[in-house]
N, C-alpha and C positions, 0 to 999 in steps of 0.2 A: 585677211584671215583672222579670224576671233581663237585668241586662247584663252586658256578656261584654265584656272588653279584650281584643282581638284583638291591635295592635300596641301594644310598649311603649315606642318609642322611636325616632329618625329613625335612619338607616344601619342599625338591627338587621332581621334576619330576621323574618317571621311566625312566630307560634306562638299556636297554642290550647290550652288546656288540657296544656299539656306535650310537643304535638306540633311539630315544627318544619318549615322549609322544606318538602322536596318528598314528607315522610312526609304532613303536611295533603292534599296531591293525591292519593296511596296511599288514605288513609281513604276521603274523599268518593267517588274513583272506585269503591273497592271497595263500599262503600255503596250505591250508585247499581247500578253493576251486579249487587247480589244481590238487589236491590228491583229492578229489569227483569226478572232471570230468575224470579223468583216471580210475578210478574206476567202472565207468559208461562205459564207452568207452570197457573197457574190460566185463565186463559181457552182455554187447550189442553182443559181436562175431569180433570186431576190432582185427586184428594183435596185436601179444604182443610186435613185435619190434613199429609197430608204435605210441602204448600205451608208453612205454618206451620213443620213443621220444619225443612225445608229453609231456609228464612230467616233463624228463629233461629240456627240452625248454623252459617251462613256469616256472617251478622254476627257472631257471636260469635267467629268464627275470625277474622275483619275485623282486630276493634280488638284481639285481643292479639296476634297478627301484626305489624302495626302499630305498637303502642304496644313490643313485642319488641322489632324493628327501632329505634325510634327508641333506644329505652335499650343497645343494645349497640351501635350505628355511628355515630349523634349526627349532630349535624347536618349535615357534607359525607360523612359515610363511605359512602352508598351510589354516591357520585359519585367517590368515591375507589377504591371495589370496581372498576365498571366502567371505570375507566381505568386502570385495573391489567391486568385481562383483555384490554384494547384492546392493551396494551404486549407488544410480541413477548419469546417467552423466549429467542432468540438472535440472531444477523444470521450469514446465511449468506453468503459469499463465496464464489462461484465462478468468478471470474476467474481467472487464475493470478497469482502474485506481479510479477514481469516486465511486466504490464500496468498498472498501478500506479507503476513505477520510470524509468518509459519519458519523456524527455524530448524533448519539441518546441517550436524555437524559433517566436519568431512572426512571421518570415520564411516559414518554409514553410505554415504556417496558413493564409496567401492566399491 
């Protein structure tokens, strides 16, 4: 029987087999959903060769996708991508300047 160290240490990230943090969730979910759509595909009346291939194909596209990913972003850089995207590429100001400059004391404020 094969054991599998999963975690290697207290405060470290998970990682299996060279995958880490939330690329492990990328596999399994991709996993899982191309074994549902096959699954589907065949109790629909699909061909079982093409059920088959279609399976192979998509897992297969699964884990070098995946294992792609983890070897060229590592392990915050897909979290790093999209908070980059999130972050505006400019701040637009449309006030005028004068609006900005404008002093009141806090006597009239009340």
């Amino acid at each position: 029987m094969n054991s599998y160290n999963i975690n290697k240490g207290i405060g470290r990230t998970v990682e299996f087999k060279g995958l880490k943090a939330q690329y492990l969730f990328i596999f399994a979910g991709g996993l899982l959903g191309t074994l549902i759509l096959v699954m589907i595909l065949y109790m629909a009346g699909v061909n079982s060769y093409i059920c088959l291939f279609l399976g192979a194909g998509g897992a297969s596209l699964i884990v070098w996708q995946t294992f792609s990913l983890n070897r060229k972003y590592g392990e915050h850089g897909l979290m790093k991508i999209t908070a980059n995207k999130r972050h505006p590429r400019y701040i637009i100001c449309r006030k005028p300047v004068h609006r900005y400059l404008k002093f009141t004391s806090k006597q009239n404020a009340v």
